[in-house]
C-alpha positions, -999 to 999 in steps of 0.1 A, spaced: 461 -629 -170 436 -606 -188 411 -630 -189 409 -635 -149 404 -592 -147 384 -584 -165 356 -605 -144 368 -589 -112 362 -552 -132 330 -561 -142 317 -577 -102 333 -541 -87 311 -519 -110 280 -539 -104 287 -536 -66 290 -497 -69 261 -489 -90 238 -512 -63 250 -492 -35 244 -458 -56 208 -473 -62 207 -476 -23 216 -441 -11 195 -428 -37 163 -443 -25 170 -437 13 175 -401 3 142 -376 15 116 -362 -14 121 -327 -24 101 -305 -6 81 -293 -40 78 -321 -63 67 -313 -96 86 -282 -93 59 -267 -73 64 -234 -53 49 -226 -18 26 -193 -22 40 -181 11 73 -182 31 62 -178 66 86 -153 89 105 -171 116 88 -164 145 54 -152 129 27 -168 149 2 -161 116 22 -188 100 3 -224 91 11 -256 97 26 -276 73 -7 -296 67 -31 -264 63 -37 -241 27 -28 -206 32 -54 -188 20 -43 -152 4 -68 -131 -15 -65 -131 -50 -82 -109 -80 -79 -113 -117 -52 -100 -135 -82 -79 -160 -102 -71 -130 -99 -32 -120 -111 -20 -85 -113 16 -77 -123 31 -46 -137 71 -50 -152 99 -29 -177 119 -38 -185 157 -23 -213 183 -32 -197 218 -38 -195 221 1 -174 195 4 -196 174 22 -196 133 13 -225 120 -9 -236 88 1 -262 61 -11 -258 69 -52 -261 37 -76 -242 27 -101 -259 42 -132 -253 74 -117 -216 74 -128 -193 70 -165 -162 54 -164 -134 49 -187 -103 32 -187 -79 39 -209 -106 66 -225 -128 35 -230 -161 22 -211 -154 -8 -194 -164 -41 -209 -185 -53 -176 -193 -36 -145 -189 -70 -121 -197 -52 -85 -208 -14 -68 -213 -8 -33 -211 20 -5 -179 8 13 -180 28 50 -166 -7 67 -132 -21 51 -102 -32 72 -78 -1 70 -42 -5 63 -23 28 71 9 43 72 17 71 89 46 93 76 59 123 100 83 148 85 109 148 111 135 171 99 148 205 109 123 225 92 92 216 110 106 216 146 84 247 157 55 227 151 64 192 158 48 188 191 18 197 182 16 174 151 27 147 171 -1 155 197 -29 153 165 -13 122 151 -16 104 178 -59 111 188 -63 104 148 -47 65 155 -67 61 186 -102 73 172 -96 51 137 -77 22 141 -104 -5 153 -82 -30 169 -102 -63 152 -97 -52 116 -73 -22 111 -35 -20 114 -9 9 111 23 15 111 43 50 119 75 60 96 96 92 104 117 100 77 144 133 77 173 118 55 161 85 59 127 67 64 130 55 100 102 26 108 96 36 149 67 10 145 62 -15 120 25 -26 110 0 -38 142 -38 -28 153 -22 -24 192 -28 18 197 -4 19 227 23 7 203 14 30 178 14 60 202 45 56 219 60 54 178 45 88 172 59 101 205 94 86 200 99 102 169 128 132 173 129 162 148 165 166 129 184 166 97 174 170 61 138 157 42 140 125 20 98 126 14 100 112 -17 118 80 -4 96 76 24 65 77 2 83 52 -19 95 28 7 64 29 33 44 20 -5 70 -11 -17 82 -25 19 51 -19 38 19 -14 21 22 -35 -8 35 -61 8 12 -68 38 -10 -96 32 -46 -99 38 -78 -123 38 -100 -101 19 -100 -65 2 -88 -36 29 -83 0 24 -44 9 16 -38 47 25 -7 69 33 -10 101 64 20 122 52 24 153 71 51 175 62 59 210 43 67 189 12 104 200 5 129 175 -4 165 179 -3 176 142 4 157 113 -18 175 95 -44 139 83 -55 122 110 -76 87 127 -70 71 106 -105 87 73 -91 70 74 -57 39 84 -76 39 56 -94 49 36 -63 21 40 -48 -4 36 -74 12 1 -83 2 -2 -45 -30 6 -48 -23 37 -19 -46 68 -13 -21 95 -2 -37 123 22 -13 152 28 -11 174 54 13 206 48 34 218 77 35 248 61 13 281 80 29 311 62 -4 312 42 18 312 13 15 278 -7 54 271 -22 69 243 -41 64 220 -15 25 227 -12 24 220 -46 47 188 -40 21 177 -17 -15 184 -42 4 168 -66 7 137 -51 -25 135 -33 -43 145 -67 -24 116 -85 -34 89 -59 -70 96 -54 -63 112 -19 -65 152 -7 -44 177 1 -50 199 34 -37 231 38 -43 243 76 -43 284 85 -31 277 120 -19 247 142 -54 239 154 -62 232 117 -40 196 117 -65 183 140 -94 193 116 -76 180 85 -66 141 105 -108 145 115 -114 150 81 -95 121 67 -106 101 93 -145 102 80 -134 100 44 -119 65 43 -155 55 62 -171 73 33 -159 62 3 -177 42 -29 -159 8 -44 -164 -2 -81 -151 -35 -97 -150 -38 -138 -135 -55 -163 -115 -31 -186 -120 -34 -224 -86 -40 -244 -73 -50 -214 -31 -59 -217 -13 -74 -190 17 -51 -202 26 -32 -176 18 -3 -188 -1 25 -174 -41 29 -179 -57 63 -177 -84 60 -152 -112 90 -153 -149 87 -133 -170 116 -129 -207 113 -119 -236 125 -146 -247 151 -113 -223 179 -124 -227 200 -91 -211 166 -78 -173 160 -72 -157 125 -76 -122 120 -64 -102 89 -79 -64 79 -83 -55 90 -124 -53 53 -132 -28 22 -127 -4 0 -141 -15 -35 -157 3 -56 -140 20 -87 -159 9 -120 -160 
C-alpha cells in the first residue's frame, strides 16, 4: 500500500511548485530594482511633478563645497559693489580654504523668503501699520518669474496663512488675514518656517534663502530654544533680517534676542525710532539681498561630521564692513 503513495506524494508536490513558478513570473517588477530609490516623491496634486519617463533634475553641490553669500558696507552703511576676490581673507574653521572654485557680484538670484509677523498681544498698537509695510515690501521684491514667498504668523503657534508661491495677491491677502492675539512662540516660528519651509523647498539652481521676522523679540511660548533655531537656520542656509516692534527707544531683552539672531545668520538687525521707520528698514532689506557678494571654496580639513565650522571673512579695506553667517554645520555624507 506504501509503495502505490508514495508516487501520488511525489506527482502533488511537483504540481504545486509549477504553479508557484507560475504566479511568480506573472507577478509585476518592483518599482526600484536594484534596490534603487527615487530622488523625489512628487505631491499628489503637484503639477511640477514629472512623468514617469523624465529625470528630475534637483540641484546638487558637493558635500566639501562651502558657499557663502556676504554684504559689504563703507562706515556709512552704504553697499560696496564691484570688489574682486583678492580683496578678501577667508577662513574656515580658522583655516584658509584649500581652493577658491568661484566669486561673483550676485544682485540677480531667485529669492526664497519667508515672512514671519509677530501676531501676539503685545504688538497690537502697531500691527496695522506693520501689516500695511509688509505688504509694499512683497509687491516691490517678489519678481513673479523667479522669486517665491511665503507669510507665517506665529503668537503661540506658527500659523502658515500662505504657504510658498511668486502670486503677490496671494501673498497680500496672507499678510492682511493675519489677526493679533495670544502669547509669542518666536523661537519656534524661526525654527519651523527654517526646517518645513525653507530648507525644504526645491530648486533648479542656487536661490537666495532669507527670513523677514518682525516682532519685539520676547518669547513666552516656544518649546524650541533661541540656540536651536539658530542653528536651524544656518543648517538652512537662512539670512535672518529682524525688524523690532519695539519704539520705547529702549533696546530690552528682546532687541537683544533679535541682533543676536540676525548677527548669527549673516542678516541685520533694524531698530526703527517711530512707525514710519518699518518702511525704511523692509526698503533697506529689500536692496540688500540685490546687493550682496557669493563665494564658493573648498575648505581645508574638511569632515563630513556634522559638526559646526567657524566661518570668519573680513575684507583687507579695514574702513570696509563685511557681514556673513558665523559658520555652518558639515553636513554628513
Amino acid at each position: 500500500m506504501w509503495k502505490m503513495r508514495i508516487p501520488a506524494i511525489l506527482l502533488t508536490l511537483v504540481l504545486l511548485a509549477c504553479l508557484a513558478g507560475a504566479q511568480t513570473q506573472l507577478s509585476p517588477a518592483p518599482a526600484n530594482m536594484g534596490g534603487q530609490q527615487p530622488t523625489t516623491s512628487p505631491k499628489p496634486g503637484d503639477a511640477s511633478a514629472a512623468p514617469d519617463d523624465q529625470a528630475l533634475q534637483t540641484f546638487r553641490s558637493r558635500v566639501d563645497e562651502v558657499n557663502l553669500f556676504f554684504t559689504v558696507t563703507d562706515k556709512h552703511g552704504r553697499f560696496v559693489k564691484d570688489l574682486q576676490q583678492d580683496q578678501f581673507d577667508v577662513l574656515d574653521d580658522r583655516k584658509p580654504p584649500v581652493k577658491l572654485l568661484r566669486f561673483e557680484s550676485q544682485t540677480d538670484l531667485p529669492l526664497r523668503v519667508g515672512l514671519l509677523i509677530d501676531a501676539s498681544n503685545s504688538i497690537r498698537e502697531r500691527f496695522h501699520f506693520e501689516q500695511q509695510a509688509a505688504i509694499e515690501f512683497l509687491n516691490q521684491i517678489i519678481r513673479p518669474k523667479s522669486d517665491k514667498a511665503f507669510v507665517l504668523a506665529f503668537d503661540e503657534v506658527p500659523d502658515l496663512q500662505q504657504d510658498f508661491t511668486n502670486d503677490v495677491s496671494k501673498l497680500t491677502q496672507g499678510v492682511r488675514n493675519i489677526r493679533p492675539g495670544g502669547g509669542t512662540a518666536m523661537w519656534d516660528a524661526v525654527f519651523y518656517a527654517c526646517r518645513d519651509k525653507l530648507m525644504k523647498e526645491q530648486s533648479d539652481g542656487p536661490v537666495r534663502r532669507a527670513i523677514i521676522l518682525v516682532s519685539d523679540g520676547d518669547d513666552n511660548q516656544s518649546r524650541a530654544l533661541r540656540q536651536e533655531a539658530i542653528d536651524m537656520a544656518q543648517r538652512a542656509g537662512v539670512i535672518i533680517y529682524t525688524i523690532s516692534t519695539n519704539l520705547s527707544n529702549i533696546k530690552d531683552n528682546g532687541d537683544k534676542n533679535l541682533k543676536v539672531l540676525a548677527d548669527a545668520t549673516g542678516g541685520q538687525p533694524f531698530f526703527p525710532f517711530k512707525l514710519e521707520d518699518v518702511a525704511n528698514a523692509f526698503t533697506e532689506i529689500q536692496g540688500e539681498l540685490r546687493s550682496q557678494y557669493f563665494i564658493a571654496y573648498k575648505p581645508d580639513n574638511f569632515l563630513a561630521n556634522g559638526q559646526f565650522r567657524s566661518i570668519q571673512i573680513a575684507a583687507k579695506n579695514k574702513k570696509l564692513r563685511v557681514r556673513a553667517k558665523k559658520g555652518y554645520f558639515a553636513a554628513k555624507q
